[in-house]
N, C-alpha and C positions, 0 to 999 in steps of 0.2 A: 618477388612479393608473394608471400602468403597470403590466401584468403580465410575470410573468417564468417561463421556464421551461427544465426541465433540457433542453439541445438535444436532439432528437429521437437517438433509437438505436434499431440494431437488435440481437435477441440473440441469443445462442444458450449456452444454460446449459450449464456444464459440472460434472462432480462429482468432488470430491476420493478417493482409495483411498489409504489408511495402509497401509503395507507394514510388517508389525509384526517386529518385532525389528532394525529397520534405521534407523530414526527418521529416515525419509522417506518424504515422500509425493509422490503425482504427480498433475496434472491428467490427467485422462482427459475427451478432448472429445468431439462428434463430427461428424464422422463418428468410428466406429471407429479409421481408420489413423493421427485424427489426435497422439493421441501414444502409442506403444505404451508399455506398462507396464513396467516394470524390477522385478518380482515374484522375477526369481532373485539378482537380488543379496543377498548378506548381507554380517554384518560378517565381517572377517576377522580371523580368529582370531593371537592375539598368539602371533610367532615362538614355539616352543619352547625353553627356556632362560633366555626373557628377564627380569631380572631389574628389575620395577618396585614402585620404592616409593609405598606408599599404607600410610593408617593407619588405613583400611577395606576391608572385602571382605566380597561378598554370597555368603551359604551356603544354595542350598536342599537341605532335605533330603527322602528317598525318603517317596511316601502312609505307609508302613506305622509309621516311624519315630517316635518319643516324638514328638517335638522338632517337630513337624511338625504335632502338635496342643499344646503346651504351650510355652507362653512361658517358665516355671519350669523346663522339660527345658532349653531352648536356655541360661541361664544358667548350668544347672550344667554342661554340654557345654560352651560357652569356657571356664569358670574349667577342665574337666580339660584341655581340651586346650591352655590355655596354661602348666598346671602341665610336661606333654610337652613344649611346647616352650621350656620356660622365660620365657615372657613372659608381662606380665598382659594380659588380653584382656577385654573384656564384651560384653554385648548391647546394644545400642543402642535396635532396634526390627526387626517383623514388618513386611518390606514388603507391599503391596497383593496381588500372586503369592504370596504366603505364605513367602515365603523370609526368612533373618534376613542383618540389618545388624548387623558385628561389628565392634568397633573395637578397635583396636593404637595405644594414645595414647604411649607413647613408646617411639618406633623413628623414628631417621638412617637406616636400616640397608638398603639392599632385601632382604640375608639373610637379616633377622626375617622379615620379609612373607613369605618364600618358604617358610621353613620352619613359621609360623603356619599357613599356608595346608595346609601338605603334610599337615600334623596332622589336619586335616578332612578331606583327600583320601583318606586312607589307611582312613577312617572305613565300612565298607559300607554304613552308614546315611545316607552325604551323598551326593545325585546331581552338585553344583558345587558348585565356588567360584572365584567371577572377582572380581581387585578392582572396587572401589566408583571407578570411575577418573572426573577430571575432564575436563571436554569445554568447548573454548572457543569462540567463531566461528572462521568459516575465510572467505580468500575464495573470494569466488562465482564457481565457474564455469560460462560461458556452457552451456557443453553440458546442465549441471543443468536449463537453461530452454529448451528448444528452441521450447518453444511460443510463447515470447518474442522472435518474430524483430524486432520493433522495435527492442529494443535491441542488438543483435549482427549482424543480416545485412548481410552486407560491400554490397549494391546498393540496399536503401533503408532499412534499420537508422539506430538514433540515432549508433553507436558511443560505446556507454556502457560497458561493461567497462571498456575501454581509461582511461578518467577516473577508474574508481576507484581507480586507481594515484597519482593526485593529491587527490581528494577524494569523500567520500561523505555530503554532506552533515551530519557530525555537528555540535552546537549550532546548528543554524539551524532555524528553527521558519518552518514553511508556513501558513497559514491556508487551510481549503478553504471557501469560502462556498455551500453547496450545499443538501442535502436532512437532511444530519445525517451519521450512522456509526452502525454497527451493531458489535456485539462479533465482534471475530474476532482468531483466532490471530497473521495477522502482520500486524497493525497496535496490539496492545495496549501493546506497549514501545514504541510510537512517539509516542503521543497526551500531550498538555499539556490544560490545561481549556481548555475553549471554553464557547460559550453558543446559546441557542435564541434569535433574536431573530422568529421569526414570532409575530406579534401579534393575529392572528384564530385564536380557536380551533379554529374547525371547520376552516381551513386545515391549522391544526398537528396534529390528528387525535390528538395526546394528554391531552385534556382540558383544556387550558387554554393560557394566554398564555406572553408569555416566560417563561423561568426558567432555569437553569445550568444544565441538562440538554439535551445537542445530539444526545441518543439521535433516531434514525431509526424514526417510528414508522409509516412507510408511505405512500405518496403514490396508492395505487389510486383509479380513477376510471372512474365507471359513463358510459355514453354520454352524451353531450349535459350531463355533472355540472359542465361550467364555463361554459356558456351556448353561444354563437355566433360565426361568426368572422366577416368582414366579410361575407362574400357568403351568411351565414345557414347555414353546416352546423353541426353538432353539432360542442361541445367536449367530450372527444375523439372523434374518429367512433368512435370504436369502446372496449369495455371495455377497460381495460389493468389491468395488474397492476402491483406494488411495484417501483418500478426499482433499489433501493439505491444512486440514481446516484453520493452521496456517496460511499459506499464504496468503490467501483469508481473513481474519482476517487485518492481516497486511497492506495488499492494503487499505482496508477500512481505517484505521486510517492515512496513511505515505505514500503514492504512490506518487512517484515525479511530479509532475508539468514539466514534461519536453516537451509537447508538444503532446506526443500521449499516447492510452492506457487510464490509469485511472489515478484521481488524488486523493489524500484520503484528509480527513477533515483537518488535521493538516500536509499538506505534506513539512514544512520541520520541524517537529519534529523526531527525533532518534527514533529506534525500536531496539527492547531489545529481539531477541528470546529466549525464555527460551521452553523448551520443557520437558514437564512433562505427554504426551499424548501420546500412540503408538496402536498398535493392543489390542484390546479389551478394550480402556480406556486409566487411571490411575489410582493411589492409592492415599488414603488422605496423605500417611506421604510423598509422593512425592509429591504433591500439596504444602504443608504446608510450606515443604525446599524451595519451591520455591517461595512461597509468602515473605518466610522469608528473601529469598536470593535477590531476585528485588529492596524490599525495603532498603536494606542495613545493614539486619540483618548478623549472623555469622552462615556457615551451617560446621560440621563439615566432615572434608574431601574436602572440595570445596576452594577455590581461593578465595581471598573477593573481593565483585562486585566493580569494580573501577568506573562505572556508574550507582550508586544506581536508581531508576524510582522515575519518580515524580508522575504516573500513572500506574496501574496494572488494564490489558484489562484479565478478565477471562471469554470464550464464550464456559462455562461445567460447568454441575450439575448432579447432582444425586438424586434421590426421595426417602429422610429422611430429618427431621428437622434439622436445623443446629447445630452442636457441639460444644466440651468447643474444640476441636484439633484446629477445623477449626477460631471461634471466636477467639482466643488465637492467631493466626497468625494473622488474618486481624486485631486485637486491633492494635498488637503492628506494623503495617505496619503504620497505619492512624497515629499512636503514632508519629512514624518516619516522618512524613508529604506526606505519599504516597495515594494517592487517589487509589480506589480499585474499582471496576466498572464494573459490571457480567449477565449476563445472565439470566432473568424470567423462562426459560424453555420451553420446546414444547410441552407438553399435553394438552393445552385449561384445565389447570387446578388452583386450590390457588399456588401462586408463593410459597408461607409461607412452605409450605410441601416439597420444595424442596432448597437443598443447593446448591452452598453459594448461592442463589437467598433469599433467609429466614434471612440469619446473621444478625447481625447488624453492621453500620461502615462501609455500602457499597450502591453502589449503584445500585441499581435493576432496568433492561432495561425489559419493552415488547416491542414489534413490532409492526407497523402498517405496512395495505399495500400503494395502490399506491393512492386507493382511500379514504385514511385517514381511515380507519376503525382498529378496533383492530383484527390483523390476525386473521385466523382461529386458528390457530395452538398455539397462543402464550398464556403462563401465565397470569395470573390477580390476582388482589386482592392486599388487603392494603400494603404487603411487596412491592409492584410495586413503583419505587419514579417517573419514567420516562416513555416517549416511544418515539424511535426510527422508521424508517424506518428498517424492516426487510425484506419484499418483499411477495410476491405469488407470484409463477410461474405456478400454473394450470391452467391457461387460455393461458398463454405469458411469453416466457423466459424474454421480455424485460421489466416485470414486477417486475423481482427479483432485488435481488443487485449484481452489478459487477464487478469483483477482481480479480487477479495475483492470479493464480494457477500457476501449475507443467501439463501437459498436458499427462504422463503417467499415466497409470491405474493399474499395479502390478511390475512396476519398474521407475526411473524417465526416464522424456521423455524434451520435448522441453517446454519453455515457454508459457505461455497459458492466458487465461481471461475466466471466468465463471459466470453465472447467479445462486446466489444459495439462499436459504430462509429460515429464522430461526432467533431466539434471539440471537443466536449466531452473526447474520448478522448484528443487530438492536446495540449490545454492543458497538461494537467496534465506529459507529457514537457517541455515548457519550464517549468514549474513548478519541477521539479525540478532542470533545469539551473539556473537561477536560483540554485538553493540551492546546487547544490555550486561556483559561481560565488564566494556570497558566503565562502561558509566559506575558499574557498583566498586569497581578496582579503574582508575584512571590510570595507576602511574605502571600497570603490566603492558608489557612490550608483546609484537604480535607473537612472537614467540610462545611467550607466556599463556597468551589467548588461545592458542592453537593447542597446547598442552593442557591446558584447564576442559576444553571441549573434548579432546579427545581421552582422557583420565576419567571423566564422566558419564562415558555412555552406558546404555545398558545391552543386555544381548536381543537381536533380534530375534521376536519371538515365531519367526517363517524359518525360511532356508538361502542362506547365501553363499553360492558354489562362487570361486573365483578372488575372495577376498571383499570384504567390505568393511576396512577399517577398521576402527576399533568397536565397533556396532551401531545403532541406532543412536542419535544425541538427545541428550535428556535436559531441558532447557534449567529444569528444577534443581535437577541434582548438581549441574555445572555452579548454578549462581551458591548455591549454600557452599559448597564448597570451597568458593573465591572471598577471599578476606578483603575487607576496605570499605567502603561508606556503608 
């Protein structure tokens, strides 16, 4: 049995600050400078005059006032003041702030609204009243993610904003075969069901074997807790904590566009946790089911996947040639029409020597960092089809890539964002081209996909001894270039 594991990274934790009344928030990293806070913004206040219709609006009213401790006050306060304004009006409910939710169920009008509303303003006892207004996506702009210069910086960015003008991944589902997911904010509207396919339990560190739950229950690992490596050291040298590597995987490809946090390449494409990674790795026959199972294949003992992937993100390897186990799954995934798309490796070594970075039928990520160069750390050579953005962090956290973690370290903890470095980092950016790939052309084969990615890149503008593809991948110039919706 092979062992597998999340490619080696480095980190550097970062924590999220809600900026409340603006419903945004911002990565604060650090160093300190490296994103400053946007703390003075707020909303801007709706022109004066302006007439909008809504068939609700939120009324709080002052500590001292009835209505303010009585639900029964706030009813008979609408019925009088829609008797003033001539409309019928009710209570709805007490929001969470203690303010009431008041509804105006028939009005065309925006002059209802105005004059309902006036009725309560005019009241001494009400400190507001704003409509109940509805709020949609918007798109994303880059300035919102400064800390995201992979996908925007004009000298070694993906240029991916530019592509969401043609496609954002929607209806294409990714498969991430990794360590699992963890709950977080902007990946919860992204997720489809996936499955836990680690089959040792003490591996999988949640009590037991497989099962339809691909929750991330930890992968921490005491010194020497996975035995030895060839030349007899400790696996791992050293104690390490919870990597959330799925997660942080995940962000990169699928992170919502909601406005704060991170936004991933293809963020409204589906994500497919499949979890095949735990303490000390995983095993090939558990990788294989898993590859088998994303794509639409039949695992036996398993549920059959009602959302087969149009995309399989794999950011783990192991140092052997590639196999007939491992070949033999990824044939028959491409077979199936699933693009397969993995990790060069971190030893500044031939990608070839290491799997599935080696296979055939896939497609092989190194890393660049910020200044276009081929990382220190990443793979090379002719197996390499591509490179990504993977990051360095030894000078600047703000130099890595940054993603939806888990923010515990030997148990789960609160939500989080991290700067971390690796092919592992770099995959998942062609992951997610992939996806917005498929969505603008459905009917190309991965084949196809992997030839449109790699026909489009541009030259890095660093130095890459050793082979790196066909250069840096251009999210922009792939998508124009691919004909179909």
């Amino acid at each position: 049995m092979h062992g597998f594991t999340p490619l080696r990274i480095s980190v550097a934790l970062a924590t999220v600050t809600a900026v409340m009344g603006t419903g945004v928030a911002f990565a604060g990293g650090t160093p300190e400078s490296a994103h400053p806070t946007d703390s003075a913004r707020t909303a801007a206040p709706a022109a004066s005059g302006t007439a909008e219709l809504t068939q609700r609006f939120i009324v709080g009213y002052k500590p001292h006032a009835e209505e303010a401790k009585s639900n029964t006050a706030i009813v008979k306060d609408a019925k009088a003041k829609g008797d003033e304004a001539g409309e019928r009006l009710s209570f709805e409910r007490r929001l969470g702030t203690g303010a009431a939710l008041v509804d105006l169920p028939e009005t065309d009008k925006p002059k209802d609204t105005q004059e309902a509303m006036a009725a309560f303003r005019a009241d001494p006892d009400v400190a507001y009243v704003v409509p109940d207004r509805r709020v949609y996506p918007t798109a994303v702009d880059p300035a919102e993610y400064s800390y995201q210069w992979d996908l925007y910086e004009s000298r070694a960015g993906m240029n991916v904003p530019s592509a969401w003008k043609q496609a954002t991944g929607k209806g294409v589902t990714v498969a991430v075969i990794d360590t699992g997911i963890t709950k977080h904010a902007e990946l919860s509207s992204r997720l489809v069901p996936g499955y836990d396919f680690i089959s040792n339990s003490w591996t999988a560190t949640d009590g037991g074997g497989r099962d339809s739950d691909p929750s991330d229950t930890g992968d921490w690992m005491n010194r020497g807790e996975c035995g030895k490596d060839r030349n007899g050291n400790p696996v791992p040298a050293r104690d390490t904590n919870n990597s959330w590597h799925g997660t942080h995987v995940a962000g990169t490809i699928a992170a919502t566009a909601n406005g704060y946090g991170t936004v991933g390449v293809a963020h409204e494409a589906n994500i497919q946790p499949i979890r095949a990674l735990g303490k000390c790795g995983g095993s090939t026959s558990d990788i294989v089911d898993a590859i088998s199972w994303a794509s639409g294949g039949t695992v036996s003992g398993a549920p059959a996947n009602k959302y087969p992937a149009a995309v399989i993100n794999m950011s783990l390897g192991g140092e052997f040639a590639c196999d007939q186990a491992y070949n033999a799954a990824i044939k028959a995934a491409t077979g199936r029409g699933t693009s397969v798309v993995v990790a060069a490796g971190n030893d500044n070594a031939d990608a070839s020597a290491y799997s599935p970075a080696g296979c055939a039928n896939v497609i092989t990520v190194a890393a660049s960092d910020r200044e276009g160069n081929r990382a220190a750390y990443s793979n090379y050579g002719r197996a390499v089809d591509v490179t990504a953005p993977g990051g360095e962090t030894a000078v600047r956290a703000d130099d890595g890539i940054w993603s939806t973690i888990n923010k515990g370290t030997r148990a789960l903890g609160g939500e989080g964002y991290a700067s971390y470095q690796g092919t592992s980092m770099a995959t998942p950016h062609i992951a997610g081209l992939a996806a917005l790939v498929k969505q603008k052309n459905p009917s190309l084969t991965p084949a196809q996909i992997e030839q449109a990615i790699r026909n489009n890149t541009r030259s890095l503008p660093g130095s890459c001894s050793g082979g790196c593809g066909t250069g840096l991948a251009d999210a922009s110039k792939t998508l124009t270039a691919v004909t179909g919706n």
